[in-house]
Every structure is written in C-alpha cells, then in structure tokens.
C-alpha positions as a printed NumPy array, in Angstrom:
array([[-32.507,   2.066,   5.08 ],
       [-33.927,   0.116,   2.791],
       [-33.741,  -3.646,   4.501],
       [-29.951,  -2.589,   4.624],
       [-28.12 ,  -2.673,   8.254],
       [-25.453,  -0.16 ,   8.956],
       [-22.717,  -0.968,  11.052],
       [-23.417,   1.084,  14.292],
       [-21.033,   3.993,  14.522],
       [-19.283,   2.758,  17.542],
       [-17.899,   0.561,  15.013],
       [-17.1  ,   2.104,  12.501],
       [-14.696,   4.66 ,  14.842],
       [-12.817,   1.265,  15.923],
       [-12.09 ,  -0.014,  12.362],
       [-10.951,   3.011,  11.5  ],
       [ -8.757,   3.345,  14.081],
       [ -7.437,   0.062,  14.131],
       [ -6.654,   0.382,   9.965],
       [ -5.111,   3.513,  11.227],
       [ -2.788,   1.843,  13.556],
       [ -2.026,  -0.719,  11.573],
       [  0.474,   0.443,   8.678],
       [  0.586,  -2.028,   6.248],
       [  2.23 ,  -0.141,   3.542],
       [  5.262,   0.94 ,   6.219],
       [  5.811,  -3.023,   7.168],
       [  5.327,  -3.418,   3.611],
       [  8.464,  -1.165,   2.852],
       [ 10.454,  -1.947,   6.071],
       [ 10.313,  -5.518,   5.043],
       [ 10.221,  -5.857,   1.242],
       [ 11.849,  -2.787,  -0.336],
       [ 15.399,  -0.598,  -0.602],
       [ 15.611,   2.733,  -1.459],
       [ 17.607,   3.1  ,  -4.196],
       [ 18.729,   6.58 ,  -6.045],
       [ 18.19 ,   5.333,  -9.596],
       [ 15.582,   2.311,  -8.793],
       [ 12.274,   2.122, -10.564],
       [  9.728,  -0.343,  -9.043],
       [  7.05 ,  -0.987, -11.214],
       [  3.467,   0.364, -10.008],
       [  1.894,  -2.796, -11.139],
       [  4.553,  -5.356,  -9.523],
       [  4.413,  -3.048,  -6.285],
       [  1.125,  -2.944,  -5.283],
       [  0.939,  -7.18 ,  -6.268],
       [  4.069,  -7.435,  -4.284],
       [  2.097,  -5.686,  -1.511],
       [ -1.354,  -7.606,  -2.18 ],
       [  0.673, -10.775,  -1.366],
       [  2.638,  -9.749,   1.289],
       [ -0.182,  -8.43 ,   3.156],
       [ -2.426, -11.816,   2.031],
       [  0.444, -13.958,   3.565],
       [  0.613, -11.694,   6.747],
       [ -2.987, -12.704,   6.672],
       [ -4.061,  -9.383,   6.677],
       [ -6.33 ,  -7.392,   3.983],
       [ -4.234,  -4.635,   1.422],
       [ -5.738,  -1.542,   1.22 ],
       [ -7.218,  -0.212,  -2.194],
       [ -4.447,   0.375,  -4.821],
       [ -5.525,   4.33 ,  -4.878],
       [ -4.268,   4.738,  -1.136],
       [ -1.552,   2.491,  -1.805],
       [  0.16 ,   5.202,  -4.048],
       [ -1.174,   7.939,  -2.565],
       [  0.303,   6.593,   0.91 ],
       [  3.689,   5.89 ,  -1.368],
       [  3.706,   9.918,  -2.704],
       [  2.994,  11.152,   1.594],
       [  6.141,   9.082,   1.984],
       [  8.104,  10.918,  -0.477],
       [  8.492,   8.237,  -3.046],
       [  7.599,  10.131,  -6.635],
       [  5.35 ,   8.14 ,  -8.624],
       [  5.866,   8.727, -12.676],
       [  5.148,   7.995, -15.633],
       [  7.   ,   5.802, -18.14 ],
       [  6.892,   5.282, -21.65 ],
       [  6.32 ,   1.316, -21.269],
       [  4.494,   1.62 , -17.649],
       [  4.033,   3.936, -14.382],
       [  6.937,   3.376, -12.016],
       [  7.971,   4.406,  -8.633],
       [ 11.003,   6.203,  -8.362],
       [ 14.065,   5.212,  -5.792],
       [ 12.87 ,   2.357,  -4.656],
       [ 13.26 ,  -1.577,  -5.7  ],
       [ 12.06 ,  -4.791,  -4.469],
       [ 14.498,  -6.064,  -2.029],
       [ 16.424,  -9.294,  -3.211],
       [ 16.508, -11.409,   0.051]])
C-alpha cells in the first residue's frame, strides 16, 4: 500500500519463529546473572547489560517492554524503588 512493500507472509512466519527459538533473554541469564534471595538488579543496568551482551553475541536485543515482561513470565518480580525500578533476586554475575 501506498509505494510501501510488505514482507510476504511466508516471511514473516520464519522470523517469528526463528526470534521464537532463539531466547536471548534465557542465554542472557544463564550466562550473565545469579539468583540471589536479597539481590536487586537495576532495571536500567539490566536491560544495558543485556543490549550489550546480545550486541557482542552479534545478535539484535529485543524491545525493553518484552525484556521485563519476559523477566516477570520467568518469575523474577519487577518493583519499584524509591531511587529506581529494580528486579528482585537476581544480580549481575561477577565473573
């Protein structure tokens, strides 16, 4: 429409599944976080963390939104601070 071209939906059924099998924010915990009872991981410094993780795995983050919401399906409580928003039980892993 419009002098616009749509990607045909053939493609559009691959990309999504291949975003689908590829779970960036799991690798993204599995190789850059602990859980931790008391931890607090900042929202901001977590989803940068992730931004360049993913950029240096040469891959592309997905939106901030389904970052967190992806975070919450995995049972990690996102809250709200008095300084800044947090994630709770987690923490960037030191090594």
């Amino acid at each position: 429409k419009h002098g616009i071209l749509e990607r045909p939906l053939a493609s559009k059924k691959l990309l999504t599944s291949l975003r689908r099998d590829v779970d960036t924010v799991g690798q993204w915990i599995h190789t850059r976080c602990v859980r931790a009872n008391d931890g607090k991981l900042q929202s901001k410094v977590a989803y940068e963390d992730y931004c360049e993780t993913m950029k240096r795995e040469r891959t592309f983050p997905i939106p901030q939104k389904s970052f967190n919401a992806d975070l919450k399906r995995r049972g990690i409580e996102h809250k709200t601070g008095r300084s800044y928003n947090y994630f709770a039980g987690i923490v960037l892993s030191t090594t």
